[in-house]
PDB file of N, H, CA, C and O in Angstrom:
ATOM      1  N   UNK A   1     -72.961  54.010  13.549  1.00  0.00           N
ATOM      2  CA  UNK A   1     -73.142  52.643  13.060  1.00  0.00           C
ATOM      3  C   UNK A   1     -73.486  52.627  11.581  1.00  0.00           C
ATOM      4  O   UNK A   1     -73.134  51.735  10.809  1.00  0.00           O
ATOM      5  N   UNK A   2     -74.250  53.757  11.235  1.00  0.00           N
ATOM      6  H   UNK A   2     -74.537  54.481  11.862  1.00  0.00           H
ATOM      7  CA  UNK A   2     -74.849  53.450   9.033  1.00  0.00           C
ATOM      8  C   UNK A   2     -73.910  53.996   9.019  1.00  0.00           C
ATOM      9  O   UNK A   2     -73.411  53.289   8.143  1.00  0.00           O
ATOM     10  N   UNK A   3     -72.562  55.239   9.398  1.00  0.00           N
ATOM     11  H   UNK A   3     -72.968  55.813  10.109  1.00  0.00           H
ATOM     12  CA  UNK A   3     -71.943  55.437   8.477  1.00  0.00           C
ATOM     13  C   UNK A   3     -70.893  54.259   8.270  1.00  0.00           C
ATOM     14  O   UNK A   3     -70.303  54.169   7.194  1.00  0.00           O
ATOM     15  N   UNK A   4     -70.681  53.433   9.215  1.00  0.00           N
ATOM     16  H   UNK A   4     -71.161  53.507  10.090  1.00  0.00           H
ATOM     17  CA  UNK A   4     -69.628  52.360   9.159  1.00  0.00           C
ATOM     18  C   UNK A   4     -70.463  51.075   8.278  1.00  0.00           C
ATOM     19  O   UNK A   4     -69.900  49.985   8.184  1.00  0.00           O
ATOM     20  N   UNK A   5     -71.230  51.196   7.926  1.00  0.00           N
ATOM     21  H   UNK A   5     -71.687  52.082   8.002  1.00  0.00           H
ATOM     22  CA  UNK A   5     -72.054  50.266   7.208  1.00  0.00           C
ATOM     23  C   UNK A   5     -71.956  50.516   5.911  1.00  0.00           C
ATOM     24  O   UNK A   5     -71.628  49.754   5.002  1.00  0.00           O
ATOM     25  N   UNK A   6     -72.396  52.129   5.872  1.00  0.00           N
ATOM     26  H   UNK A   6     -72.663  52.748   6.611  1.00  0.00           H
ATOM     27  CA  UNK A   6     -71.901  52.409   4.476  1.00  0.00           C
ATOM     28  C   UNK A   6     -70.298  52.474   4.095  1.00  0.00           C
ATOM     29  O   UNK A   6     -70.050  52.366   2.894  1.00  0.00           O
ATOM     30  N   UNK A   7     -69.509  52.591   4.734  1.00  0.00           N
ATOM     31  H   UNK A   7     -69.711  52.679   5.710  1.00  0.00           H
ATOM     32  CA  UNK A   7     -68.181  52.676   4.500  1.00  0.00           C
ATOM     33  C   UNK A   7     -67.704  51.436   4.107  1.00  0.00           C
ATOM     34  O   UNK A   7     -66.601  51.445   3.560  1.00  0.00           O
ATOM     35  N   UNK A   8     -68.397  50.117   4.287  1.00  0.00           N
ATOM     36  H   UNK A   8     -69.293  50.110   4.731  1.00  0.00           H
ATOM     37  CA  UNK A   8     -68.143  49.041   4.383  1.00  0.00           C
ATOM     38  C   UNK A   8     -68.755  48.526   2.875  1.00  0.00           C
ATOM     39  O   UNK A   8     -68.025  47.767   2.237  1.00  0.00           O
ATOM     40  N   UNK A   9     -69.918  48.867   2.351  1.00  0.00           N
ATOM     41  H   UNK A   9     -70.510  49.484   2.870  1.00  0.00           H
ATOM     42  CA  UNK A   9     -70.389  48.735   1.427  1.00  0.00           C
ATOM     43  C   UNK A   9     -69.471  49.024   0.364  1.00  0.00           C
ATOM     44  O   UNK A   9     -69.081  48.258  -0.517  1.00  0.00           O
ATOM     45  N   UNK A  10     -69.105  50.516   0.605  1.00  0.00           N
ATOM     46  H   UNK A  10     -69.422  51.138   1.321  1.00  0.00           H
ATOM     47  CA  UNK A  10     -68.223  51.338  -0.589  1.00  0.00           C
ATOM     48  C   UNK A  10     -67.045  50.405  -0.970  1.00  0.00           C
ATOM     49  O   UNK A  10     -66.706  50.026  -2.091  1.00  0.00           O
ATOM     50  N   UNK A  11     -66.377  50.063   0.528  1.00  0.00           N
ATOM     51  H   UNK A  11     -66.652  50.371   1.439  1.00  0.00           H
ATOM     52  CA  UNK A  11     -65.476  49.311   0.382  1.00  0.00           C
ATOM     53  C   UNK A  11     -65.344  48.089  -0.234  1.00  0.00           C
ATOM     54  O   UNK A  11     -64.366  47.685  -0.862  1.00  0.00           O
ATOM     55  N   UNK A  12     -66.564  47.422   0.017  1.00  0.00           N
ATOM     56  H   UNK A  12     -67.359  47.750   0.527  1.00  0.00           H
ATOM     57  CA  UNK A  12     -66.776  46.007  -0.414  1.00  0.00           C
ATOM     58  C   UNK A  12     -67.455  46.474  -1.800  1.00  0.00           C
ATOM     59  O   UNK A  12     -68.122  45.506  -2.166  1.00  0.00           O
ATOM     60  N   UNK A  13     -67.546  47.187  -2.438  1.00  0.00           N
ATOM     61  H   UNK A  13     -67.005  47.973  -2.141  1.00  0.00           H
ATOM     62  CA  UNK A  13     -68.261  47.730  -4.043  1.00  0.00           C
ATOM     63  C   UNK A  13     -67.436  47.766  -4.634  1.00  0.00           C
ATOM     64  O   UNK A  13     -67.389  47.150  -5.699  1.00  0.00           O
ATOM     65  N   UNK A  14     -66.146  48.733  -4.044  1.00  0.00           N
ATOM     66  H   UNK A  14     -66.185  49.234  -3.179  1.00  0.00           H
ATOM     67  CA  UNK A  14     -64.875  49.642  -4.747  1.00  0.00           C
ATOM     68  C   UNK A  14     -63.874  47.959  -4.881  1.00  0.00           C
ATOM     69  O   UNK A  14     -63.435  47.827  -6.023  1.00  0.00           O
ATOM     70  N   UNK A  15     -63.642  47.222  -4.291  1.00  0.00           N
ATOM     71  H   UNK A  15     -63.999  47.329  -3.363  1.00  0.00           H
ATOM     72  CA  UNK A  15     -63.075  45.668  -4.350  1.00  0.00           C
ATOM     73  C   UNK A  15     -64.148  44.474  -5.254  1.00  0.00           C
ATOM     74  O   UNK A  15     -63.755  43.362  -5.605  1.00  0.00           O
ATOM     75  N   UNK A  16     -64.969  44.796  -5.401  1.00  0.00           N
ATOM     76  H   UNK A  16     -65.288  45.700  -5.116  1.00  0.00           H
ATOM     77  CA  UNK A  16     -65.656  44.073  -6.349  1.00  0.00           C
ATOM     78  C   UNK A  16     -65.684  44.699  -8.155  1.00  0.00           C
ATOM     79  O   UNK A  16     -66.045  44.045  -9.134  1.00  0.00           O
ATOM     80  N   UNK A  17     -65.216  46.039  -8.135  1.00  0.00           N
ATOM     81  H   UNK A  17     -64.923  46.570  -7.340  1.00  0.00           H
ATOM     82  CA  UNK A  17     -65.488  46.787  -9.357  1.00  0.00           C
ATOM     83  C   UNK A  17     -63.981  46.636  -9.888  1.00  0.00           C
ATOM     84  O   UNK A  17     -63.734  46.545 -11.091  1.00  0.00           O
ATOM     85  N   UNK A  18     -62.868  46.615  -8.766  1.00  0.00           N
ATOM     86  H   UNK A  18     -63.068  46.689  -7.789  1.00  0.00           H
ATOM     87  CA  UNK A  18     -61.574  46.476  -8.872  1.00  0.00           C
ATOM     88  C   UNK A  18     -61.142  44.918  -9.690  1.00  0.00           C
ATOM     89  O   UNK A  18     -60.452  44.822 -10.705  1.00  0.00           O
ATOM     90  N   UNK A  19     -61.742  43.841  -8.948  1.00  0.00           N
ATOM     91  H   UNK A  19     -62.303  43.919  -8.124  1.00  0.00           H
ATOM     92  CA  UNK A  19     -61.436  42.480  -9.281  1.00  0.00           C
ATOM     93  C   UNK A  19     -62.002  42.416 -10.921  1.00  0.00           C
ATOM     94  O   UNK A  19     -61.245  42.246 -11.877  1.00  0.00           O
ATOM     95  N   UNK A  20     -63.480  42.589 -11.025  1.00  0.00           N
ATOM     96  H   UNK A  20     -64.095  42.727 -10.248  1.00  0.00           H
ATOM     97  CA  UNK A  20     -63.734  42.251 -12.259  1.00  0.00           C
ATOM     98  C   UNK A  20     -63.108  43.266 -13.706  1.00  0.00           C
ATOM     99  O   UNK A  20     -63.349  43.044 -14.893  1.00  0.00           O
ATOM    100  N   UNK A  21     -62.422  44.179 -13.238  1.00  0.00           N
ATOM    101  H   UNK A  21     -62.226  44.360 -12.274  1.00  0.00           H
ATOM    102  CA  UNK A  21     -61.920  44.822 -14.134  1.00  0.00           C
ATOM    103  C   UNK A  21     -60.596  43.721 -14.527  1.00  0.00           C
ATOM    104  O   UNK A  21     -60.150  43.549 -15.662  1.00  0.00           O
ATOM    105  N   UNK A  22     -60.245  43.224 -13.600  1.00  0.00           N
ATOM    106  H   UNK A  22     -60.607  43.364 -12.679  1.00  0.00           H
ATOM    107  CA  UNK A  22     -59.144  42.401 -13.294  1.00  0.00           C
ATOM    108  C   UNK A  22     -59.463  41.327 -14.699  1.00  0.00           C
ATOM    109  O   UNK A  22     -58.784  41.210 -15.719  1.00  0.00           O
ATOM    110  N   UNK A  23     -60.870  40.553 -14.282  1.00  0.00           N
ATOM    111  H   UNK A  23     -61.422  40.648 -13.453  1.00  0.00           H
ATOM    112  CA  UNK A  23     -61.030  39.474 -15.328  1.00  0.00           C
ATOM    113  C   UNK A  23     -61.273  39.799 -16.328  1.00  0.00           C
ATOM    114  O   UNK A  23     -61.132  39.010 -17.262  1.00  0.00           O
ATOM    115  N   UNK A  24     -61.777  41.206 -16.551  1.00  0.00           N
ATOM    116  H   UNK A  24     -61.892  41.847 -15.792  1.00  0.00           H
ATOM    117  CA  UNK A  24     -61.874  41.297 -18.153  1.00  0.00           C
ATOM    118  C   UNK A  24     -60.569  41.503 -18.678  1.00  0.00           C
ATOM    119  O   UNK A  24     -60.199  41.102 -19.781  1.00  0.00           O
ATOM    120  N   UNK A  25     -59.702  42.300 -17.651  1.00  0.00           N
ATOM    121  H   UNK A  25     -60.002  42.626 -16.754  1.00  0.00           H
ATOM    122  CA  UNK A  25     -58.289  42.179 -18.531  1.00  0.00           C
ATOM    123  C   UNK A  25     -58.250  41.018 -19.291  1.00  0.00           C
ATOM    124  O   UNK A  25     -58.273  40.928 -20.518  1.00  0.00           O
ATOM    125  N   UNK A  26     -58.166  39.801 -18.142  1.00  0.00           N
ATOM    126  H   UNK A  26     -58.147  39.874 -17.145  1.00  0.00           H
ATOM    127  CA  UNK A  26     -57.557  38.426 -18.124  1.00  0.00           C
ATOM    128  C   UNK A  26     -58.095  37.902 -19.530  1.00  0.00           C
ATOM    129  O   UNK A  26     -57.533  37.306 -20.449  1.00  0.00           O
ATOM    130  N   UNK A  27     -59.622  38.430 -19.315  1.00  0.00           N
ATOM    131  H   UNK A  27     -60.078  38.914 -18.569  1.00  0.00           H
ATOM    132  CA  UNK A  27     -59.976  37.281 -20.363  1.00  0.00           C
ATOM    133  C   UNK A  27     -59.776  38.024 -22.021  1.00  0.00           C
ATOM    134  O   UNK A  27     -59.966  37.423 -23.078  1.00  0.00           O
ATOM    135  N   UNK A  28     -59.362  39.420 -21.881  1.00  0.00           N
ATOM    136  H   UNK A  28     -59.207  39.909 -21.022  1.00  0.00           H
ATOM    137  CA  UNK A  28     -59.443  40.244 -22.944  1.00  0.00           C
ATOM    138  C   UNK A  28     -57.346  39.678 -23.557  1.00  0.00           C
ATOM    139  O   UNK A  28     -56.813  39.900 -24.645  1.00  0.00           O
ATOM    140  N   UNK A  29     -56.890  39.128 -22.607  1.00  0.00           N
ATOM    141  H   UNK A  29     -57.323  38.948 -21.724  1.00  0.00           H
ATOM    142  CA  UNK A  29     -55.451  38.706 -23.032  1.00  0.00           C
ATOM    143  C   UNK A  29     -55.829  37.307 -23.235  1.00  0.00           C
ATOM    144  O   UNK A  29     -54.771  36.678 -23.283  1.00  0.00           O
ATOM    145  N   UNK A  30     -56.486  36.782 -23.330  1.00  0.00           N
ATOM    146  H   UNK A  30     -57.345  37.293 -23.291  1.00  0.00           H
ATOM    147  CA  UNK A  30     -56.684  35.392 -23.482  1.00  0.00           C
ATOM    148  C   UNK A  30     -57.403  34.780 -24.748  1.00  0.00           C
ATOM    149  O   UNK A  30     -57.366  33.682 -25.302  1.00  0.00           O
ATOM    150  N   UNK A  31     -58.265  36.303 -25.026  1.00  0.00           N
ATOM    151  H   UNK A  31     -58.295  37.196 -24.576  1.00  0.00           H
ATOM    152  CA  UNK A  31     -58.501  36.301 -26.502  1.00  0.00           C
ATOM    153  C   UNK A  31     -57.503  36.671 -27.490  1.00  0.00           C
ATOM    154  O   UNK A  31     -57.372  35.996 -28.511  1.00  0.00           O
ATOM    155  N   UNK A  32     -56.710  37.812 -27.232  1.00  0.00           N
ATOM    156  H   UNK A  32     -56.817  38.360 -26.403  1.00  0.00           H
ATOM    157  CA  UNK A  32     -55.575  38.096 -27.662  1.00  0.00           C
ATOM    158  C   UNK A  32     -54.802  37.108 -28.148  1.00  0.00           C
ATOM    159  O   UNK A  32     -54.493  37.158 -29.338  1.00  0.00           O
ATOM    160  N   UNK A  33     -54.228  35.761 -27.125  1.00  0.00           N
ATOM    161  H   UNK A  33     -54.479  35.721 -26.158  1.00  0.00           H
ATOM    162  CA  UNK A  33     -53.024  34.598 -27.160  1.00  0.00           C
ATOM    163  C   UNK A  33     -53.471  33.734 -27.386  1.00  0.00           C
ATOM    164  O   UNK A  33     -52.721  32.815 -27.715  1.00  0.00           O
ATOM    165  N   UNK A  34     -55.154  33.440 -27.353  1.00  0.00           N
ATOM    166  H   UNK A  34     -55.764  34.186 -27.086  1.00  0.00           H
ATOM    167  CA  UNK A  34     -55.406  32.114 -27.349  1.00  0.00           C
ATOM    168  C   UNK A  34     -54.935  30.670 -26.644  1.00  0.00           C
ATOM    169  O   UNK A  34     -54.835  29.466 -26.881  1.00  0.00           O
ATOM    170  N   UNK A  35     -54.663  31.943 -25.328  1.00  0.00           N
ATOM    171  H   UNK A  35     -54.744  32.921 -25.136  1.00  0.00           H
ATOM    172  CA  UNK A  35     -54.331  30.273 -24.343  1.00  0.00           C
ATOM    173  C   UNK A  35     -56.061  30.784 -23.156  1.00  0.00           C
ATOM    174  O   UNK A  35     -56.448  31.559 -22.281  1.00  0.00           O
ATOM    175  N   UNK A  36     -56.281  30.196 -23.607  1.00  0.00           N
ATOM    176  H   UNK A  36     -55.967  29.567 -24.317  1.00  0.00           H
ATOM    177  CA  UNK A  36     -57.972  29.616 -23.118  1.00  0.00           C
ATOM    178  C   UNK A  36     -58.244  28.984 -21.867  1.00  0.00           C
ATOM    179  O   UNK A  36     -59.329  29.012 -21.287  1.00  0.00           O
ATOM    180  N   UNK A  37     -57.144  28.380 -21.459  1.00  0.00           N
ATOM    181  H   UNK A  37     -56.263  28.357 -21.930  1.00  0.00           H
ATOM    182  CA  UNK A  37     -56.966  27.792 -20.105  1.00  0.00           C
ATOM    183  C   UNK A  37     -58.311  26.559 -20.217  1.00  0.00           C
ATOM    184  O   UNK A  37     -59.101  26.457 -19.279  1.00  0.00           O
ATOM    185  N   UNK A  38     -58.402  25.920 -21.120  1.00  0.00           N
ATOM    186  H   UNK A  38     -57.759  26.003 -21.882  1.00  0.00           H
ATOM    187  CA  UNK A  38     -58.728  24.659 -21.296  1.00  0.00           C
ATOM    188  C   UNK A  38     -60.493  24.673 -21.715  1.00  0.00           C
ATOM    189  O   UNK A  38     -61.365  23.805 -21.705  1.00  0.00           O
ATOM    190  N   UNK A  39     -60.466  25.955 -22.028  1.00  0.00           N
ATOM    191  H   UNK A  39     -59.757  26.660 -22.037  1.00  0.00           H
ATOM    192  CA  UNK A  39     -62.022  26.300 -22.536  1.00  0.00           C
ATOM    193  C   UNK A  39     -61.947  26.766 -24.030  1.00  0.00           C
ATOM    194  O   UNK A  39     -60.802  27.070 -24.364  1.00  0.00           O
ATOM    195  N   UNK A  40     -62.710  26.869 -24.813  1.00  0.00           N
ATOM    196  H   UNK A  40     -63.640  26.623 -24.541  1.00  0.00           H
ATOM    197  CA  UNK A  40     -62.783  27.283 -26.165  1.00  0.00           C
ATOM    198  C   UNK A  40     -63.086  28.639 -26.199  1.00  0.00           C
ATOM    199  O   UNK A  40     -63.784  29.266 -25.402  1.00  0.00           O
ATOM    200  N   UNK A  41     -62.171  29.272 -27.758  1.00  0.00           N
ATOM    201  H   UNK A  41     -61.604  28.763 -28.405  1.00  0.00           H
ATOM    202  CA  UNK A  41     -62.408  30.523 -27.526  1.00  0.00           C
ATOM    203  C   UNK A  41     -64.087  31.540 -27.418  1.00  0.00           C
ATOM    204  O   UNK A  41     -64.224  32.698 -27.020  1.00  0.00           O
ATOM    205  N   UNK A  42     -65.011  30.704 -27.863  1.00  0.00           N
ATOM    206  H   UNK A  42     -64.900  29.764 -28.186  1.00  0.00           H
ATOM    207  CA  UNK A  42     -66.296  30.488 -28.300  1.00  0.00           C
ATOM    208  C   UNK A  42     -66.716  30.903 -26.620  1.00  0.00           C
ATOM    209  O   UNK A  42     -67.209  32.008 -26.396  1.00  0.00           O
ATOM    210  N   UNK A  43     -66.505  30.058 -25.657  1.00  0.00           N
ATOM    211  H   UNK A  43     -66.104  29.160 -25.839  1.00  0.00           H
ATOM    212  CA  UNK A  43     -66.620  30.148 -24.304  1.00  0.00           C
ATOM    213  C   UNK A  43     -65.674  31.335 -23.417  1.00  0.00           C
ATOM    214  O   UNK A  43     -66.321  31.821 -22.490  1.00  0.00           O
ATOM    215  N   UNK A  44     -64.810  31.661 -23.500  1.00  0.00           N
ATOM    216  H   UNK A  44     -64.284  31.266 -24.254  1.00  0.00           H
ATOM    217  CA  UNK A  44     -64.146  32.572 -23.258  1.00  0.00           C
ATOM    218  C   UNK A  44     -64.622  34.010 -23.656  1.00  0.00           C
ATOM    219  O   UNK A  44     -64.380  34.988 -22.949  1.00  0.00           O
ATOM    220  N   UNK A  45     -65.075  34.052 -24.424  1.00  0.00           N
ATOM    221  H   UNK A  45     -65.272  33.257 -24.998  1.00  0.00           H
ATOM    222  CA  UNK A  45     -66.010  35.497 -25.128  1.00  0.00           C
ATOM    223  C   UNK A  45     -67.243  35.667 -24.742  1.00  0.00           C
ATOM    224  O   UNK A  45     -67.692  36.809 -24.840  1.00  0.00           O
ATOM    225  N   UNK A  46     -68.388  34.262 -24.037  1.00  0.00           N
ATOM    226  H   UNK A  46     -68.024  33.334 -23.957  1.00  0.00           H
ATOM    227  CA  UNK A  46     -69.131  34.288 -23.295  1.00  0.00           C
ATOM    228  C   UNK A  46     -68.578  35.107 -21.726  1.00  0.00           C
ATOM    229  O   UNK A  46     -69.310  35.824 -21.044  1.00  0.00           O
ATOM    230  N   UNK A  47     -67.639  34.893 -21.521  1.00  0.00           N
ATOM    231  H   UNK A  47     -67.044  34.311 -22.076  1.00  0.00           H
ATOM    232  CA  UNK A  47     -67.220  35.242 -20.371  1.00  0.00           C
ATOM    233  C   UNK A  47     -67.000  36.443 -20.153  1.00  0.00           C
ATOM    234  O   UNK A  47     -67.546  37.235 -19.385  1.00  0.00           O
ATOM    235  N   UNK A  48     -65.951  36.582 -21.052  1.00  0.00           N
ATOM    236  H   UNK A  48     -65.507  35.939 -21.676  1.00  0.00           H
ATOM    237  CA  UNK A  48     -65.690  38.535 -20.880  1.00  0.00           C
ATOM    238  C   UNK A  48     -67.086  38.902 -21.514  1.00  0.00           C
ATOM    239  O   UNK A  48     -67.158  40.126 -21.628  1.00  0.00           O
ATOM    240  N   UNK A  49     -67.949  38.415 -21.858  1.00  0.00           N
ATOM    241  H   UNK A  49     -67.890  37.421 -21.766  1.00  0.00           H
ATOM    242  CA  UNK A  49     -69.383  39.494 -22.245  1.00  0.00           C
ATOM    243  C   UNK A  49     -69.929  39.720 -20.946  1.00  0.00           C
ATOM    244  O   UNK A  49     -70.006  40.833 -20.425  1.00  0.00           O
ATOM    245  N   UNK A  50     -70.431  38.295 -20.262  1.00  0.00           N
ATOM    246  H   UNK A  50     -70.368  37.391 -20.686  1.00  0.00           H
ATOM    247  CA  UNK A  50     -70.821  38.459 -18.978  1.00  0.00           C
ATOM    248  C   UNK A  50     -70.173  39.276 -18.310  1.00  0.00           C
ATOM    249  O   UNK A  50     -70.792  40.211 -17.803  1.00  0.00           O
ATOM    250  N   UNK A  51     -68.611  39.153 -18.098  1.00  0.00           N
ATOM    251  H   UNK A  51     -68.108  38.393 -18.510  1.00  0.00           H
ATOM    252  CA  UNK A  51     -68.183  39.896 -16.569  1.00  0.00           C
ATOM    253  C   UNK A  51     -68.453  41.458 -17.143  1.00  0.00           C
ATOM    254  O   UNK A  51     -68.650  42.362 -16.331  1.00  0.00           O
ATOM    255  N   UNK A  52     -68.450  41.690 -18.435  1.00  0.00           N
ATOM    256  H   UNK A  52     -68.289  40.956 -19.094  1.00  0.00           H
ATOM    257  CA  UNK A  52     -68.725  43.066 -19.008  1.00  0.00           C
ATOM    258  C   UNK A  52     -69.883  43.484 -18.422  1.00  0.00           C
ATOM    259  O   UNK A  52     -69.700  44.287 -17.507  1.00  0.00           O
ATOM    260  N   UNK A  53     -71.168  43.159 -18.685  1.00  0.00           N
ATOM    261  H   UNK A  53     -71.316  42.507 -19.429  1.00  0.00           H
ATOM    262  CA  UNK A  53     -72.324  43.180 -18.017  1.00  0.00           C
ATOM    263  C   UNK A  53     -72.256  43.649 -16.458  1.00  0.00           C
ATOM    264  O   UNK A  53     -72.548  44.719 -15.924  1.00  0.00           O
ATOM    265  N   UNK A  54     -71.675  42.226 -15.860  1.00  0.00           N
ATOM    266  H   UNK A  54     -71.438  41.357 -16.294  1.00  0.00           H
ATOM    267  CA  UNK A  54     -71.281  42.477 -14.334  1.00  0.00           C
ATOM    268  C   UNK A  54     -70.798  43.477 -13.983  1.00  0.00           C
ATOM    269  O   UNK A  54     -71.352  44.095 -13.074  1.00  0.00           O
ATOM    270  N   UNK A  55     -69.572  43.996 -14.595  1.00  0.00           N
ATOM    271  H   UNK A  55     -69.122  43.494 -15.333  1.00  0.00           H
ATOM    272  CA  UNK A  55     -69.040  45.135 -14.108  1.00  0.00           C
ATOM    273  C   UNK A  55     -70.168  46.522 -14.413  1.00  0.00           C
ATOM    274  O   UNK A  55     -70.052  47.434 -13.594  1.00  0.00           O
ATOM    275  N   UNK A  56     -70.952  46.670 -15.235  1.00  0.00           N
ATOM    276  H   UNK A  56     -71.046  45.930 -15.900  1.00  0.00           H
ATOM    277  CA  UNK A  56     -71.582  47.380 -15.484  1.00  0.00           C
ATOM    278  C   UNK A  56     -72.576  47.865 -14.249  1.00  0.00           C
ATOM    279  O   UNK A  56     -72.595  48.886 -13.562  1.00  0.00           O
ATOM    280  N   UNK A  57     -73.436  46.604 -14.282  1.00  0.00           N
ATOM    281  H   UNK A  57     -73.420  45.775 -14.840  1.00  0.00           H
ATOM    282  CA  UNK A  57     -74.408  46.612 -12.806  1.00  0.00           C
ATOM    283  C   UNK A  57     -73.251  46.713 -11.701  1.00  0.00           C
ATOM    284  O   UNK A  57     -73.275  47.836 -11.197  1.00  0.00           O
ATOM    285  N   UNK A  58     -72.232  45.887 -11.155  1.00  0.00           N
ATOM    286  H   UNK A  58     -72.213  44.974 -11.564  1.00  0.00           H
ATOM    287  CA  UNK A  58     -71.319  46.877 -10.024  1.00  0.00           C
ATOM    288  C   UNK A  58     -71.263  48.003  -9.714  1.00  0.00           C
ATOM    289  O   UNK A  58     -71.411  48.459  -8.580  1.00  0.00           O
ATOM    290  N   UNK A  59     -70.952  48.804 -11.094  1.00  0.00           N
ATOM    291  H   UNK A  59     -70.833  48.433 -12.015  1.00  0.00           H
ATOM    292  CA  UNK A  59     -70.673  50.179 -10.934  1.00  0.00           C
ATOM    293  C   UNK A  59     -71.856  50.838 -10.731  1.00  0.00           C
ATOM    294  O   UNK A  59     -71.985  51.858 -10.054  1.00  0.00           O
ATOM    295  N   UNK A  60     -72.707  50.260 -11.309  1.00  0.00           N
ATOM    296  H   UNK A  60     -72.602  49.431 -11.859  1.00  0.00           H
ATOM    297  CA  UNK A  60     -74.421  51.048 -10.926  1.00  0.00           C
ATOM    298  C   UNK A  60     -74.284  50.853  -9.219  1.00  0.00           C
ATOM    299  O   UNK A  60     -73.705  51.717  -8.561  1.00  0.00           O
ATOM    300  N   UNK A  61     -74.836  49.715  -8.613  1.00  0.00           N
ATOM    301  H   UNK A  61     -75.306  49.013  -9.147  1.00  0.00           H
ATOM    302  CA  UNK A  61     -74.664  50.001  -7.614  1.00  0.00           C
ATOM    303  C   UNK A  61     -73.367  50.954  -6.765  1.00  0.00           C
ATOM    304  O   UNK A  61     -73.649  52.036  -6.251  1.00  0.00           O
ATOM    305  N   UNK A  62     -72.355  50.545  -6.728  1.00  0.00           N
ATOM    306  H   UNK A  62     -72.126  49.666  -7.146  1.00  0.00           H
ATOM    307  CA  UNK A  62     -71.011  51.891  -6.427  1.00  0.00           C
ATOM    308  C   UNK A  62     -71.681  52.886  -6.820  1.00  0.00           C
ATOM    309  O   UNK A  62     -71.280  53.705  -5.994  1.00  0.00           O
ATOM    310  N   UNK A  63     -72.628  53.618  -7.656  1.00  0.00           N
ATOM    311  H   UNK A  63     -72.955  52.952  -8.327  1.00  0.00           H
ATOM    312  CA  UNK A  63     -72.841  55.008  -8.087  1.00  0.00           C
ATOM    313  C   UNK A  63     -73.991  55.397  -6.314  1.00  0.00           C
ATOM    314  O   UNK A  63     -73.840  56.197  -5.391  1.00  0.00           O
ATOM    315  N   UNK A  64     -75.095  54.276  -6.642  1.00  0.00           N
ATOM    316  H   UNK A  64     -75.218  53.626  -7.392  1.00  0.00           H
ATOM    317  CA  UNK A  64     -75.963  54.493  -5.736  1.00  0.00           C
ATOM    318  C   UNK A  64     -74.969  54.807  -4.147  1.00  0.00           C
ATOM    319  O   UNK A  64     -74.910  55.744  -3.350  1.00  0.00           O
ATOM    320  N   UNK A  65     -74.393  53.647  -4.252  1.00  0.00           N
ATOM    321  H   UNK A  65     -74.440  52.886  -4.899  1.00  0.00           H
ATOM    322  CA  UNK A  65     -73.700  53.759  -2.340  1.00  0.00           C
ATOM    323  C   UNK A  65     -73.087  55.057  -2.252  1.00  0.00           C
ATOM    324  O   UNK A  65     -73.113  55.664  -1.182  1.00  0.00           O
ATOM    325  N   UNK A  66     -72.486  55.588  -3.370  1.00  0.00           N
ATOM    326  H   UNK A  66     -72.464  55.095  -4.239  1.00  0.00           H
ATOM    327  CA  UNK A  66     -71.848  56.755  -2.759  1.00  0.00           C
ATOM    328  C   UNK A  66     -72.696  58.051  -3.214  1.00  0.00           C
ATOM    329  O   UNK A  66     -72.176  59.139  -2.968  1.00  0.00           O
ATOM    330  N   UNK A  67     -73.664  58.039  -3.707  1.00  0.00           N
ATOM    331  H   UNK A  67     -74.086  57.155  -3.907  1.00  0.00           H
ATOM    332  CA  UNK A  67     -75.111  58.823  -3.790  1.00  0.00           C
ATOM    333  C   UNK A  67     -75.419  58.746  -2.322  1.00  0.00           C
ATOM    334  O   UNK A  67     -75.063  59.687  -1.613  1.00  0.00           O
ATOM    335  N   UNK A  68     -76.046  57.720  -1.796  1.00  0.00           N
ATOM    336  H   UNK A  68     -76.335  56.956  -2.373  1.00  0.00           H
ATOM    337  CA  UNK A  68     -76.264  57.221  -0.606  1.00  0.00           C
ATOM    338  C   UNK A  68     -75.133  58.006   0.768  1.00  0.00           C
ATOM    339  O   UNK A  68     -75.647  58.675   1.664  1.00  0.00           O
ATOM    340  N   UNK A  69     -73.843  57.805   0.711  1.00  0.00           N
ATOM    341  H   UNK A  69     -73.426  57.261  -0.016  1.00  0.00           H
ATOM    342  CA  UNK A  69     -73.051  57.422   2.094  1.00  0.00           C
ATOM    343  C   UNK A  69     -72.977  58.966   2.060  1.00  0.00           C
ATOM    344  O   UNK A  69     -72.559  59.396   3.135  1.00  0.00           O
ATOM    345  N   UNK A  70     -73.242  59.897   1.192  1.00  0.00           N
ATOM    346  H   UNK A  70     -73.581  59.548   0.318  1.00  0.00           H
ATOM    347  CA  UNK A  70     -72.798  61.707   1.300  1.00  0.00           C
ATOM    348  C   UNK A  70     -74.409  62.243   1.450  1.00  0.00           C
ATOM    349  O   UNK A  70     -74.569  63.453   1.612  1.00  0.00           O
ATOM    350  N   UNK A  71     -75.250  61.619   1.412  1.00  0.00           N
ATOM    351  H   UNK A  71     -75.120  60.636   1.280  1.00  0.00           H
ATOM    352  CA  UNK A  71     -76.782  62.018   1.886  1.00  0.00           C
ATOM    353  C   UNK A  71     -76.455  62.352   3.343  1.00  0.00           C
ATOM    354  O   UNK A  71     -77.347  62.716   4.108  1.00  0.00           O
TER     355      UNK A  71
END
């Protein structure tokens, strides 16, 4: 049962570290073209800072779970 818990974690970590890499692309081409999708570029750079951040703490945790799931 914990190892399917942890397997589930990893999984649900490894899909959360996947997506936001996703938005920083997005928002890192959006600074690039300046199509903003109806926000200012001012706000858009708030964004990719944050999801930067985010992805950061993600991957911290992903480090711990799979520290964790090989204990």
């Amino acid at each position: 049962m914990e190892d399917n818990i942890k397997q589930k974690a990893f999984s649900k970590m490894y899909s959360k570290v996947y997506f936001s890499k996703i938005k920083i692309k997005e928002y890192e081409q959006s600074m690039i073209t300046g199509a903003h999708g109806g926000v200012t570029e001012t706000e858009t750079k708030i964004c990719l800072d944050s999801e930067k951040i985010n992805l950061k703490v993600l991957q911290y945790i992903q480090k711990l779970i799979i520290n964790n799931k090989y204990e």
